[in-house]
C-alpha positions in Angstrom: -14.0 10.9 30.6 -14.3 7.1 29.9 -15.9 7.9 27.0 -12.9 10.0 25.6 -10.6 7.2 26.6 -12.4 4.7 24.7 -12.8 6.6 21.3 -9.1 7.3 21.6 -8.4 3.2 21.9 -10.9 2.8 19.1 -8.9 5.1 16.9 -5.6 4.4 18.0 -6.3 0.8 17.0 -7.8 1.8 13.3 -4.7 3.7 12.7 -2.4 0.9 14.0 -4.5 -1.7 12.3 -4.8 0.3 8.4 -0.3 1.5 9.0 -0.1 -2.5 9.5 -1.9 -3.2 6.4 0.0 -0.8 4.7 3.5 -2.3 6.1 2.2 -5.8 5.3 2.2 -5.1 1.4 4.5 -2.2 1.4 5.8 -2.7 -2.4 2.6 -2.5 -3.4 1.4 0.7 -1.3 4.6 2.7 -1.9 4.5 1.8 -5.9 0.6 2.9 -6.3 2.0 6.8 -7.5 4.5 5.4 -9.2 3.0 2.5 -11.2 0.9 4.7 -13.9 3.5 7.0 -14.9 5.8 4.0 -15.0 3.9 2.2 -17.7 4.6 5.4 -20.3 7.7 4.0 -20.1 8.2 0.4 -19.2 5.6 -2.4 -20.6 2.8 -2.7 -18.3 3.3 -6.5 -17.5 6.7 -6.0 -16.7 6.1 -3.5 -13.9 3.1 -5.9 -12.6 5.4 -8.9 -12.5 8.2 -6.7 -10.8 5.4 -5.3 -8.3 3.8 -8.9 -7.6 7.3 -10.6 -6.9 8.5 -7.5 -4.3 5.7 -7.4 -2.6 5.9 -11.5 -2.3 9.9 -11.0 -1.3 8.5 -7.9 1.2 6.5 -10.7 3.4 9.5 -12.5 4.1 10.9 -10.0 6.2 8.2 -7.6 6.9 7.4 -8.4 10.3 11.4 -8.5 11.2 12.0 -4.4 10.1 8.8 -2.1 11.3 8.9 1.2 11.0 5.6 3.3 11.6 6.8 6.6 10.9 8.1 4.9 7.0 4.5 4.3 6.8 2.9 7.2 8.0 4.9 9.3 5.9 3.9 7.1 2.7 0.5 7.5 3.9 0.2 11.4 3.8 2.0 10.7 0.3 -0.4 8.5 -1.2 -3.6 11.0 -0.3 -2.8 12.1 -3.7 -2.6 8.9 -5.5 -6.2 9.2 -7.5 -5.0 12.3 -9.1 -2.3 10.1 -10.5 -4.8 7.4 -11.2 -6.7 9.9 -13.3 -4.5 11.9 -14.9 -2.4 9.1 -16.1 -5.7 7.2 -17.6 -6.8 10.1 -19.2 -3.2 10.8 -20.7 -2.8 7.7 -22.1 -6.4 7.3 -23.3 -5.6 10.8 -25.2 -2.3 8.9 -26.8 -4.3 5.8 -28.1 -2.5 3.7 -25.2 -6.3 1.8 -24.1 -4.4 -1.2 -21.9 -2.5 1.2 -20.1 -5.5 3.4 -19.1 -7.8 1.1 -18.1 -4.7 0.1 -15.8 -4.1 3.1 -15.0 -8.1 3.5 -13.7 -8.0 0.3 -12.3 -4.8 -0.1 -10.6 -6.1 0.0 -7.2 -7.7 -2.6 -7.5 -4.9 -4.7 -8.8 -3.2 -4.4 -5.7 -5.9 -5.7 -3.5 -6.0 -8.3 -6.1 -2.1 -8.8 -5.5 -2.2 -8.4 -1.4 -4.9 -10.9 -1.8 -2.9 -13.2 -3.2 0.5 -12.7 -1.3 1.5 -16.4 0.6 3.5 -14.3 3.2 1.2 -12.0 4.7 2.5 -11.3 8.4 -0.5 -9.0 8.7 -1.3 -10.1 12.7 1.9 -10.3 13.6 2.5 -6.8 12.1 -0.4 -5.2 13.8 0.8 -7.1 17.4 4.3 -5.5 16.8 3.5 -2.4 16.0 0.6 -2.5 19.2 4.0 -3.3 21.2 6.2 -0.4 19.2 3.3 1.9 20.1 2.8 1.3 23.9 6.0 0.6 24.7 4.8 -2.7 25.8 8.0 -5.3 26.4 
């Protein structure tokens, strides 16, 4: 039984640990379905400069709004986000559109590249919160 227990704490604290990730650099994790179709409309270096500067504004007040069920729910939404990857790249590689493909393909990346470089990542102090949020701990 204290085996059970303990894979349950191990996997309570994964999921607590990747939602607080997600919260930490919520513009870009909510924008990764959106971004790609996006660029069909709006030049590409617009929308990355918009991204880059939310997500910076998001980690000044990140850790004071949590919400775990915001996250969750853009979670289950973003299982889907390599078909959008893909079928945007191909798209625009069948329209002649070559920079906004190989964004396309490669925006994933781009925002680990932008969480990496976010000055006002509450990341811990996320994760502790949301530990508290979850059991209820005062």
């Amino acid at each position: 039984m204290k085996e059970f227990a303990k894979i349950r704490e191990v996997k309570n604290k994964s999921y607590i640990e990747s939602r607080a990730g997600e919260w930490a650099n919520f513009p870009l994790y909510f924008t990764e379905m959106l971004v790609p179709p996006l660029m069909f409309f709006i030049k590409w270096y617009y929308i990355l400069l918009v991204v880059y500067l939310l997500n910076v504004l998001w980690g000044f007040f990140s850790d004071k709004f949590l919400n775990l069920k915001i996250t969750h729910f853009v979670y289950l939404v973003n299982r889907f986000r390599w078909i959008v990857f893909i079928v945007c790249g191909v798209f625009y590689l069948s329209k002649g559109m070559y920079v906004e493909s190989l964004l396309s393909f490669i925006y994933p990346f781009i925002t680990v590249i932008f969480a990496f470089f976010n000055f006002k990542n509450n990341y811990r102090k996320i994760v502790q919160n949301f530990e508290n949020l979850t059991y209820n701990v005062k």
